[in-house]
Structures are given as C-alpha cells and as structure tokens.
C-alpha positions as CSV (number, residue, x, y, z in Angstrom):
1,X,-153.3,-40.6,-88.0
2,X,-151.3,-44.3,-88.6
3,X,-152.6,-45.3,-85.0
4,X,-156.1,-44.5,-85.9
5,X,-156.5,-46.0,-89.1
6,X,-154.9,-49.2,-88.1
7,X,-157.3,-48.9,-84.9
8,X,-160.3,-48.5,-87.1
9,X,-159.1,-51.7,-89.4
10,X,-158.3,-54.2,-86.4
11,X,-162.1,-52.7,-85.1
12,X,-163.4,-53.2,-88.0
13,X,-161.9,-57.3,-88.5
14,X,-162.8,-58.1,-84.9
15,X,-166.6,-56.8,-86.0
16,X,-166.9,-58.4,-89.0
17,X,-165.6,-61.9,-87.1
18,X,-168.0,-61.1,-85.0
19,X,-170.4,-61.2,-87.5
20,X,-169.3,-64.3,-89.4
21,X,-169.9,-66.1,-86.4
22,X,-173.4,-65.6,-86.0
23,X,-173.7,-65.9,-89.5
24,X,-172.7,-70.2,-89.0
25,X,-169.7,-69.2,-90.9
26,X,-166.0,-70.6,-89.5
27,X,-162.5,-69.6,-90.8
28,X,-160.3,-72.8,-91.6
29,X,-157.1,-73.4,-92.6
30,X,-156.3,-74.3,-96.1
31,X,-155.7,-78.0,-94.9
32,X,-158.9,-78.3,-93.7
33,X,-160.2,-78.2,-97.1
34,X,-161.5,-81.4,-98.6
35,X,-159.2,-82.6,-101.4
36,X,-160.8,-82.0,-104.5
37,X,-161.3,-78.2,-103.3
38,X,-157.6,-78.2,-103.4
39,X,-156.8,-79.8,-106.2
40,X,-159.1,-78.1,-108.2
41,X,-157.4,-74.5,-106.5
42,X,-154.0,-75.7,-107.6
43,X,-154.9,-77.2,-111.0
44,X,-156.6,-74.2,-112.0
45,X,-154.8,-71.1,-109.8
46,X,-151.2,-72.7,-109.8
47,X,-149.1,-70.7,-107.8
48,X,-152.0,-68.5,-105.7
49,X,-152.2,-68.4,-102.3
50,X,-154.9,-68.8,-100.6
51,X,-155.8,-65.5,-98.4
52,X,-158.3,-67.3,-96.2
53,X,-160.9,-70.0,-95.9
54,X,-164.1,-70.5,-94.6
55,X,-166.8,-73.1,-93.4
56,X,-170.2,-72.1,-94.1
57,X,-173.3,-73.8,-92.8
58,X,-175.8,-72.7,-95.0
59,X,-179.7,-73.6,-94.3
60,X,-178.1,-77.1,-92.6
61,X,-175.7,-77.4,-95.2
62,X,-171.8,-77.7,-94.9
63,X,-170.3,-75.1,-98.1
64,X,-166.9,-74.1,-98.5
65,X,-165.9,-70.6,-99.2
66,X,-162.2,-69.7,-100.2
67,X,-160.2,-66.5,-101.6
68,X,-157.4,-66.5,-103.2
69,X,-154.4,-63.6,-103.1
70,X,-155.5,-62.6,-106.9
71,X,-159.3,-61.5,-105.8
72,X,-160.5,-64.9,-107.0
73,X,-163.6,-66.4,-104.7
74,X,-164.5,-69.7,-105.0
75,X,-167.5,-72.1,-103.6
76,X,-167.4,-75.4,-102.9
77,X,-169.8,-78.0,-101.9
78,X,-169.4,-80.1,-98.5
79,X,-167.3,-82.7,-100.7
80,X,-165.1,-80.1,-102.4
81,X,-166.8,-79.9,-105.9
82,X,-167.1,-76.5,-107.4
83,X,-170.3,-74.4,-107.0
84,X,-169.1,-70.8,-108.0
85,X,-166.0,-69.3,-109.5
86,X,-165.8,-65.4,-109.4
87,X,-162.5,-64.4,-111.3
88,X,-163.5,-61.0,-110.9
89,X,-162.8,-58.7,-113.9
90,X,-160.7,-62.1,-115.5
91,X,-161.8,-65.3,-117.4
92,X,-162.4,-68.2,-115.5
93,X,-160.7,-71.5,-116.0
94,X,-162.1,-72.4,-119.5
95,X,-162.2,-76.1,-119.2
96,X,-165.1,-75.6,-116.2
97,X,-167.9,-73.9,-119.0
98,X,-169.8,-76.0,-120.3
99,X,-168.9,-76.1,-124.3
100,X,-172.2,-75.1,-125.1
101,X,-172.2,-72.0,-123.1
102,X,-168.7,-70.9,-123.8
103,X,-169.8,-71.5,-127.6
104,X,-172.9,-69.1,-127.1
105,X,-171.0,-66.6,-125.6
106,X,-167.9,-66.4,-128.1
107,X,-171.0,-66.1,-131.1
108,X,-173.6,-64.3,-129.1
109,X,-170.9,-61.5,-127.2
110,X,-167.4,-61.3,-129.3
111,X,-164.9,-59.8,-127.7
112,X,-166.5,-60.7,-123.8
113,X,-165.0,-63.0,-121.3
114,X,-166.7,-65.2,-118.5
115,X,-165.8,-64.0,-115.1
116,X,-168.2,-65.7,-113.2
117,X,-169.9,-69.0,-113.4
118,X,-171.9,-70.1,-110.5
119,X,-174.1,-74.1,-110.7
120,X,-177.5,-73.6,-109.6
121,X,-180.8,-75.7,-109.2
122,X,-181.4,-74.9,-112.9
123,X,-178.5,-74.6,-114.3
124,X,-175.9,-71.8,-114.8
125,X,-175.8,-68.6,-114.4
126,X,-172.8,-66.5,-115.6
127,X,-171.4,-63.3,-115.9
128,X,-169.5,-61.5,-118.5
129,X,-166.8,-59.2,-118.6
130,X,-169.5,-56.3,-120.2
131,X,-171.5,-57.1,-116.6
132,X,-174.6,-59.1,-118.8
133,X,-175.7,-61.8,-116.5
134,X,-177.2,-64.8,-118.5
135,X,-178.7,-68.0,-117.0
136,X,-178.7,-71.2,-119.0
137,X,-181.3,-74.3,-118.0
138,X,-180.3,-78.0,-117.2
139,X,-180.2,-78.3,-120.8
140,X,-178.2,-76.1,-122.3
141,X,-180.9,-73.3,-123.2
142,X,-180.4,-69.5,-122.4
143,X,-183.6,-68.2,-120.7
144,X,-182.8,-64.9,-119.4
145,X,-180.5,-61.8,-119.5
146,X,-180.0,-59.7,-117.0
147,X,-178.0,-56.3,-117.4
C-alpha cells in the first residue's frame, strides 16, 4: 500500500511538471529571484522558507510565482514588485493595503481579516476571511462585492 501511494504521488509530480512546462511556466531556485521579490519575502515572512519557485511567462510576460512553507502564495512582476498576496485563511502583511481599504474593511466588516490582496488593471481586488470578495477602483472606490 506505502509503495503505491508514493508511486501514485511521484506519477502524479512528474505529470503536473509535465504540465507546467507546456504551460511557459519554469521552476527556479530562490536565488533566481529578483531582489525586491526577496526582500519583500523576508521583510514580510521572516523566517519562512520558501517551498518552490517559479517563472511564469504569461501572454509574453515574465511573472514570478513563489510559495512559501506556511501556504502563503505570492506574485511578482518581472522586476520583483508584488502583484498578489494569498495568506490563505491569515491576514496579509498590513502595511501592503492601501489605508483606505484596510479602513473600509475594519468599519464596513468588523471582526474580518484581509487574506488576499491581488493589484489589477483597476485596482484591487481583495478577499476576506468571511470569503466576500470586494474590488476597489484606481481611486479608492468599492464597486463590487462578490460572495
């Protein structure tokens, strides 16, 4: 039974290598990383190792994937900036909200953490620890909720 399931995982990580592949994406080491990826990783997850990294070439773009050992995920641009911080089922970094988000939020949803911000074209869009999605504008302005 020990053989099998340990078959069936190694299987299963050589197929989904496979698949990253053709998918553009490239596993890296840590030090391969631009700098700010990594100083933002260890001014914000001190002391978390980083389980893997990966290159990802995304419609012609170079993007940066990397988890931590905690479940943390975190995108990064081609130079390293932060695109998207998944903390999973805890708070993200507070110093990366933006004040006037993380001011809505502790009014609008007491008692509710951020565990996901992600920058898009238009602005934010979070996610709380009740599993309410809300997207902000360029300018601050909530314009929808998604449960």
């Amino acid at each position: 039974m020990k053989k099998t399931t340990l078959f069936l995982a190694a299987l299963f990580c050589m197929m989904m290598q496979t698949v990253s592949t053709f998918a553009g994406d490239k596993l890296i080491t840590p030090e391969q990383l631009p700098a700010a990826a990594m100083t933002f990783i260890q001014e914000n997850f001190p002391g978390v190792a980083i389980s893997f990294a990966k290159k990802d070439f995304d419609n012609g773009r170079r993007n940066y994937e990397v988890h931590l050992n905690n479940g943390v995920e975190l995108d990064f641009d081609k130079k390293g900036n932060w695109d998207k911080v998944d903390c999973q089922y805890n708070p993200v970094p507070a110093h990366i909200v933006p004040a006037h988000i993380a001011d809505y939020v502790k009014a609008t949803y007491p008692g509710t953490e951020i565990v996901k911000i992600d920058k898009e074209r238009y602005g934010y869009k979070i996610e709380l620890s009740n599993d309410l999605e809300l997207k902000f504008n360029k300018k601050g302005m909530l314009f929808d909720i998604d449960d």
